[in-house]
N, C-alpha and C positions, 0 to 999 in steps of 0.2 A: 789076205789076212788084214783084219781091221785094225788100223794103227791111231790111238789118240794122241793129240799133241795139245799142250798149251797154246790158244792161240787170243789175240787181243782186237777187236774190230778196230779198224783201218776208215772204212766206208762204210754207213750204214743205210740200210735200206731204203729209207727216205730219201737220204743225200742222195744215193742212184738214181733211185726214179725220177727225182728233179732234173738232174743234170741228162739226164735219160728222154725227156720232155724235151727240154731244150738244144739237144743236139738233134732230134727229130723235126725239130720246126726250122734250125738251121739248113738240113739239108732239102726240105723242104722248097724254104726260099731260095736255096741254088739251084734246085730241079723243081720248079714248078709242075712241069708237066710230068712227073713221073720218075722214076729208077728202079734201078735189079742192083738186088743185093748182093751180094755173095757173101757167105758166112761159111765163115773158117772151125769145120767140127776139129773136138769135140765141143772147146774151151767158148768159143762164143754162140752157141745155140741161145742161151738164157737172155743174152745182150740184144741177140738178132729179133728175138721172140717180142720184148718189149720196145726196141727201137720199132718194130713194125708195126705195131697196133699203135704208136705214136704218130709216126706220118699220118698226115694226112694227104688225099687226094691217092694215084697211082704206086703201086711198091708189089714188084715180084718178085722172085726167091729164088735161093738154088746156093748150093752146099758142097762146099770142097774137103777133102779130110786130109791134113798135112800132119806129122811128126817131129819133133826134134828133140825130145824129149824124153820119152821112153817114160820110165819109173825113177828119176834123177828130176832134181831141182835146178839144176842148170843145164841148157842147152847146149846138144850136142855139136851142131853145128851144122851140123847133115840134114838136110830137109828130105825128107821121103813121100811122094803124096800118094795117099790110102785109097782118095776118091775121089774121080777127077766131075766136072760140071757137068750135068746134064741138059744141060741146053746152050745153044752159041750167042757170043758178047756181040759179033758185028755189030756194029751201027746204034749198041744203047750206050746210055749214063750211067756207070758201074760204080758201085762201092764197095769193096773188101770189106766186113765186118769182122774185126781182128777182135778178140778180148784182153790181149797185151801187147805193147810192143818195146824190146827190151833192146838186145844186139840190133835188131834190126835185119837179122839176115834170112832170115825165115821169111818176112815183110819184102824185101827186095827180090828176093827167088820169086814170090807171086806176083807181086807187080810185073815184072816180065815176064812170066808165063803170059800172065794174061792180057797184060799190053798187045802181047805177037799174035792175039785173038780178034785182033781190030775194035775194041768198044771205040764209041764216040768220045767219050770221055771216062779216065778211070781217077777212082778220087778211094780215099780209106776212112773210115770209122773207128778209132779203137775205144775199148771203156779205159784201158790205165795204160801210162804212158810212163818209161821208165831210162828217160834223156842217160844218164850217168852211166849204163849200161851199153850206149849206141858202140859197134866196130865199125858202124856205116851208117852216111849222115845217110836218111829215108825221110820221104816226106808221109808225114802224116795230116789230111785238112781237117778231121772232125775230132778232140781228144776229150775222152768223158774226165780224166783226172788225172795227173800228173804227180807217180809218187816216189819214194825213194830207192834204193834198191834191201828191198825187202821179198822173199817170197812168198805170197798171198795164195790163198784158195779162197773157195766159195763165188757165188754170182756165176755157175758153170766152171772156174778155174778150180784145179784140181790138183791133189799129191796122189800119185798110184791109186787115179778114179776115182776117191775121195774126196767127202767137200763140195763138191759143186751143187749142189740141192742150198746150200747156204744162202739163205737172203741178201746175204751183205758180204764184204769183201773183210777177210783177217788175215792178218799175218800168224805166219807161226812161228812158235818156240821164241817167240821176242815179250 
C-alpha cells in the first residue's frame, strides 16, 4: 500500500553528488591501486552506484543483503543477512558501503563477519552518519554527512520500500 507522508529535504541532490565526488577521490588517495566494494542492499545501491563511477583508476563490486528493520523505522536489533558475497575478501582493500550508520550494530555484526574473511584491509563508507544514536562506538573512515536523529528516505533509503527512487535525502513527517 502506497503511503504519502509530509516530508522536508534534509540533503539535496547537488550537495550529494559533491560530497559524493569527494569522498571518491578520498578513497581514492587511500587505495591508489584499487578496492572491492561491498555494498549493503537494499538501502545503499544508489550511494554504491555513484561512489563508483567517481573513483577513479580500479573499483570492483559485490553485494551483501542484511535486515534490521523489516517495515518499522527503528531498528530492530537482530541483523539477519538475506545475501551473503559472492566472491572471497582474502588478501584485498575492502570498503563496506553502508547508506546509514545509526546504533551502530548492524555496522559491527559486518565488520566481523567480514573481518573473519581475511581482507588486507577493511575500512566503511557511509552516505549519513547518525553519532546520537550509536549503542556501540564503530569506526566509520569515509562519512558523506553527519545528521541528527531524524528518519530519512530517499538517495535508496526507504520506509516499507518507498522513497528510495528520490534524488535527495528527506526527512519525514518533520
Amino acid at each position: 500500500m502506497l503511503r504519502y507522508f509530509a516530508m522536508n529535504i534534509l540533503i539535496s541532490a547537488d550537495d550529494i553528488q559533491r560530497r559524493v565526488r569527494s569522498l571518491a577521490q578520498e578513497i581514492h588517495d587511500d587505495h591508489p591501486n584499487g578496492v572491492h566494494l561491498v555494498c549493503v542492499l537494499k538501502g545503499a545501491f544508489v550511494f554504491l552506484a555513484d561512489l563508483a563511477r567517481q573513483l577513479p583508476g580500479v573499483a570492483t563490486l559485490d553485494f551483501l543483503a542484511v535486515s534490521s528493520y523489516g517495515t518499522s523505522t527503528q531498528s530492530s536489533g537482530q541483523v539477519q543477512v538475506l545475501k551473503d558475497l559472492d566472491a572471497g575478501l582474502e588478501g584485498r582493500d575492502v570498503i563496506i558501503v553502508e547508506d546509514i550508520v545509526d546504533t551502530g550494530l548492524t555496522l559491527h555484526y559486518l565488520q566481523d563477519i567480514l573481518r573473519a574473511r581475511a581482507p588486507r584491509t577493511l575500512q566503511t563508507a557511509c552516505l549519513l552518519s547518525k553519532p546520537s544514536k550509536r549503542k556501540i562506538d564503530i569506526k566509520v573512515e569515509y562519512v558523506g554527512f553527519t545528521i541528527e536523529d531524524k528518519f530519512v528516505v530517499g538517495y535508496g533509503l526507504d520506509y516499507a520500500e518507498q522513497y528510495r527512487n528520490l534524488p535527495y535525502i528527506a526527512v519525514i513527517g518533520d
